[in-house]
C-alpha positions in Angstrom: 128.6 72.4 88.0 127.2 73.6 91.4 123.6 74.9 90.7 122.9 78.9 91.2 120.1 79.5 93.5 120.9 83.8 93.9 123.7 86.0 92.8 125.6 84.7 96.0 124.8 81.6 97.0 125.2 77.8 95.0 124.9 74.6 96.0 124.9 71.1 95.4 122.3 69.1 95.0 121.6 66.0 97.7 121.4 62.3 96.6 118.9 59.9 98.4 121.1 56.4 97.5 123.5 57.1 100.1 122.9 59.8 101.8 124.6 62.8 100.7 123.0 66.0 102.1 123.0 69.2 99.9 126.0 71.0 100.2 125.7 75.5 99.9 128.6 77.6 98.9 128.3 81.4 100.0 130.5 83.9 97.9 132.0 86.9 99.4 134.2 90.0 97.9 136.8 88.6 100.8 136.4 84.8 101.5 133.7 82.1 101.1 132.0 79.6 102.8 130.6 76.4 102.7 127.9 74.8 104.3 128.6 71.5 105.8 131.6 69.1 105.0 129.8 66.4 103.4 129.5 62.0 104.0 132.6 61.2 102.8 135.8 62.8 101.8 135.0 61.6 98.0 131.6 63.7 98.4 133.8 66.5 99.8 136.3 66.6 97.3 133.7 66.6 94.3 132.2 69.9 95.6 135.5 71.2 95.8 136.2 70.2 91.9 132.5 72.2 91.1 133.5 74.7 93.3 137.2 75.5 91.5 135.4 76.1 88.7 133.7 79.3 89.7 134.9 82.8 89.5 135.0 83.3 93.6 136.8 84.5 96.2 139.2 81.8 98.1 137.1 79.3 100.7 138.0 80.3 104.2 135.2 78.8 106.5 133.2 75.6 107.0 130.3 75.4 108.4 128.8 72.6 110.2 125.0 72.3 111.4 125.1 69.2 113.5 127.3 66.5 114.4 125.9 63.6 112.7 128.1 61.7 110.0 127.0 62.5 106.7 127.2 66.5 107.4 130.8 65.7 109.2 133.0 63.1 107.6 133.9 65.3 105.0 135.5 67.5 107.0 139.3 66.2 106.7 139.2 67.0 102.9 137.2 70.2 103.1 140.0 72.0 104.7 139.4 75.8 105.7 138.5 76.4 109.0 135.8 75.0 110.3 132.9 76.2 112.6 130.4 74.7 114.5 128.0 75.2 118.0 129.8 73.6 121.1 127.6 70.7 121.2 128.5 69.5 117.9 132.3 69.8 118.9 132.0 67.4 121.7 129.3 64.9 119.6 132.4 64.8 116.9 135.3 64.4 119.7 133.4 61.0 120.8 132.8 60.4 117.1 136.7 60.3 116.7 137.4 57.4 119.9 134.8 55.5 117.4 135.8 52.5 114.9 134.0 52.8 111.7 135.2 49.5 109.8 132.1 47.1 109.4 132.6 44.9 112.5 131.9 48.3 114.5 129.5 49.3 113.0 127.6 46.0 112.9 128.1 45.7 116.3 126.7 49.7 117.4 123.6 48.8 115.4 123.2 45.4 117.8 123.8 47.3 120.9 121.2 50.3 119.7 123.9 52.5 119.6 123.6 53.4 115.9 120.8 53.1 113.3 120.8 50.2 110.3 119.6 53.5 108.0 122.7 55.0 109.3 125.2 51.4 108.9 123.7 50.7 105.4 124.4 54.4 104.6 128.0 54.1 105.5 128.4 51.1 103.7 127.0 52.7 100.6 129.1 55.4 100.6 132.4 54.5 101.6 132.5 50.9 101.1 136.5 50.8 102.7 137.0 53.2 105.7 140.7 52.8 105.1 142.2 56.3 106.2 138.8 58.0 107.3 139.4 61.2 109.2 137.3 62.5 111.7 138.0 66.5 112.5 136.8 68.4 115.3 135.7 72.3 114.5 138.3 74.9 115.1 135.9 77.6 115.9 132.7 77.0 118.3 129.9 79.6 119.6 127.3 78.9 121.7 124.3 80.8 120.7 125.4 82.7 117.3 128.1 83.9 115.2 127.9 86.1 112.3 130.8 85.7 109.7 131.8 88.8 107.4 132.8 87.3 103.7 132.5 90.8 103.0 129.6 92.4 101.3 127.9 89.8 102.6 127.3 88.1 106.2 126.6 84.7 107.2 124.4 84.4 110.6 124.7 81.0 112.3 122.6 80.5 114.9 121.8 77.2 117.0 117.9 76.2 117.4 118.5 72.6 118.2 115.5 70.4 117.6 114.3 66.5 118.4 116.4 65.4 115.2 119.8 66.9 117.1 120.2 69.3 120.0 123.5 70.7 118.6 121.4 71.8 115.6 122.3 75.3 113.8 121.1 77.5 110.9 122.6 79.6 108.4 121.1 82.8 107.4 122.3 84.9 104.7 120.2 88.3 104.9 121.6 89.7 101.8 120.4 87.2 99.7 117.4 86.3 101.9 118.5 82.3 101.6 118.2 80.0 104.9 120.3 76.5 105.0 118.2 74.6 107.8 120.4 71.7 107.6 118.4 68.4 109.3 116.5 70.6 112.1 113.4 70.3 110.9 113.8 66.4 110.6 112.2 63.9 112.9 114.5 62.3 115.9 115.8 58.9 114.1 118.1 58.0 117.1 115.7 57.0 120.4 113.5 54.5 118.8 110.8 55.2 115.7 110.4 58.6 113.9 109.4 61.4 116.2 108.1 64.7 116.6 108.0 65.9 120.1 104.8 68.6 119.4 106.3 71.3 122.0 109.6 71.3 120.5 108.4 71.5 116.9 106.4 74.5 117.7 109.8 76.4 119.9 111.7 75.6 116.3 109.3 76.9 114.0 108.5 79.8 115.8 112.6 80.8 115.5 112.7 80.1 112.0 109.5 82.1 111.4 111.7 85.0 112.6 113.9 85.0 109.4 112.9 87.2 106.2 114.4 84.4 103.9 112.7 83.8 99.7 115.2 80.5 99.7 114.9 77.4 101.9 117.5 74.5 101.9 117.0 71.3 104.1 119.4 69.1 103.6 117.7 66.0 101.9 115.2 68.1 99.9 115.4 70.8 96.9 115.5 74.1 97.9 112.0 75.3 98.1 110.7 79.0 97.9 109.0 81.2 100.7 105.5 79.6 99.2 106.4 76.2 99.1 108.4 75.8 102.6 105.9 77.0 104.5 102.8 75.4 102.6 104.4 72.1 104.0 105.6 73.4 107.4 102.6 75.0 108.6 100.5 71.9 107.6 103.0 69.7 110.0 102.7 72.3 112.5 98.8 72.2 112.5 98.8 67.8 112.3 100.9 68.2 115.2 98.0 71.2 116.9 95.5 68.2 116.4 97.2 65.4 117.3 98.6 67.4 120.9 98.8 64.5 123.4 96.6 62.1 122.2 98.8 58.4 122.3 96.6 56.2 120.0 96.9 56.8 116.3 94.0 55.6 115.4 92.1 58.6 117.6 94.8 61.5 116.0 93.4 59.9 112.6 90.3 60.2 113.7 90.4 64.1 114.8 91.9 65.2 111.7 89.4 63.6 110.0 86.7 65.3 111.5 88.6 68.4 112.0 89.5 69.3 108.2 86.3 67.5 106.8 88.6 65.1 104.7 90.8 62.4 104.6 94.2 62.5 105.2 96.9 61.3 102.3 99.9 58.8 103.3 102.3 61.8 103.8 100.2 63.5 106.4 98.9 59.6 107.8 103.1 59.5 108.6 103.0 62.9 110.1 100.2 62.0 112.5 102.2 58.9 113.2 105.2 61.2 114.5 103.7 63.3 116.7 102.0 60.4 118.4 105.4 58.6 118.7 106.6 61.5 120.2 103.9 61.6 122.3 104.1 57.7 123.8 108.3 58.4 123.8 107.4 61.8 126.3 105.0 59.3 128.2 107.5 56.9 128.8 110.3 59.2 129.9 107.7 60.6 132.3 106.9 57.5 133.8 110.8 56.5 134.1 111.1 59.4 135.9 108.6 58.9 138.3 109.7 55.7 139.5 112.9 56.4 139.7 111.9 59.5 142.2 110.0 57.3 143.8 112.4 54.3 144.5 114.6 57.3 146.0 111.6 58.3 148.3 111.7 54.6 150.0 
């Protein structure tokens, strides 16, 4: 059974050994509408079982908060109509040109075109890709949309993000509930984990700007107003302290003296971001000043 977090909105749980995000279901007096397809058409089609058993009004509209695979390759099985910011329309139309039997993907990961996390994930989930589907959206925006289920409205709204630039929110201001999907995550494609400090701040100062009680990030329990931002506005002040400082050792070091204490191995990893994010910055910059200056000779 899909789990009830208000008198509108359900959803089901995430699960760590292989990758299935949580999955929402928002119920309208007209239609309803999901939140993201799912990692695999078997993961799709087992929310659709939980969802059948409900008292709700037919499912018109999926929604989908970024391209990457285990939000999108449920999407063949979902069915309904399916919605989606521009950038995650042409992410998923290259996505479809792609093989996905092992060879393929063994090979991607070799060329650092795809991540072994991501590979293993795969695997794990759909271990024959006999028959896989890849869909591209049949509705795009490019800043917002807001979706009448009636009685109730669905706002989706891109915010993008280091973790994927096609990145969009669902806000539900009836029931004060805010999916977040991966936004919030650290970028996982260009090298170690990242935070880029800038962009962490632009993102949490949109999602400041919704009145939501419910959170739900995609690989995490839904948390309350309390609990989101006890964790968030921690990350945001590591990231404050760290600002551009490149050596770890020296961001440890602030926070140390900073907050008078010592920092615990989730907050250590946090640090550990931002400074990646910092040395990945650094290296783009210097990239880019040589190549202006090779085109200056």
């Amino acid at each position: 059974m899909l789990k009830k977090l208000t008198n509108r909105v359900y959803y089901m749980d995430h699960v760590q050994e292989t990758d299935r995000p949580a999955l929402g279901l928002i119920c309208g007096d007209s239609y309803s509408l999901i939140v993201d397809a799912g990692n695999s058409p078997a993961h799709a089609k087992e929310f659709l079982q939980k969802a059948s058993e409900l008292d709700i009004q037919p499912i018109k509209y999926v929604t989908i908060t970024h391209w990457h695979w285990d939000h999108t390759f449920g999407m063949d099985a979902m069915g309904g109509l399916a919605i989606s910011h521009r950038g995650t329309k042409k992410k998923l139309g290259y996505m479809k040109e792609l093989k996905w039997d092992d060879a393929s993907l063994d090979s991607r990961v070799e060329k650092g075109e795809e991540t072994p996390f991501c590979r293993d994930m795969i695997k794990a989930e759909m271990p024959t890709r006999h028959g896989l589907k890849l869909m591209t959206p049949d509705i795009i925006f490019d800043d917002k949309i807001e979706i009448d289920l009636g009685g109730i409205t669905c706002v989706v709204q891109h915010v993008g993000g280091g973790h994927a630039e096609d990145s969009s929110i669902i806000y539900v201001p009836e029931e004060k509930v805010l999916f977040l999907g991966d936004c919030l995550c650290e970028d996982y494609h260009s090298g170690p984990p990242s935070y880029d400090h800038n962009e962490f701040k632009k993102l949490i100062d949109k999602i400041k700007h919704y009145d939501a009680d419910h959170y739900v990030t995609s690989h995490h329990v839904p948390e309350t107003h309390e609990e989101f931002w006890g964790y968030f506005q921690d990350l945001a002040e590591i990231g404050d302290i760290v600002r551009e400082e490149l050596s770890f050792e020296k961001a440890l070091e602030k926070l140390r003296v900073i907050r008078q204490s010592e920092p615990d191995e989730d907050q250590k990893g946090s640090i550990l971001s931002f400074v990646n994010g910092n040395e990945k910055r650094a290296n783009k910059k210097a990239v880019t000043g040589e190549t202006a200056a090779s085109l200056q000779e």
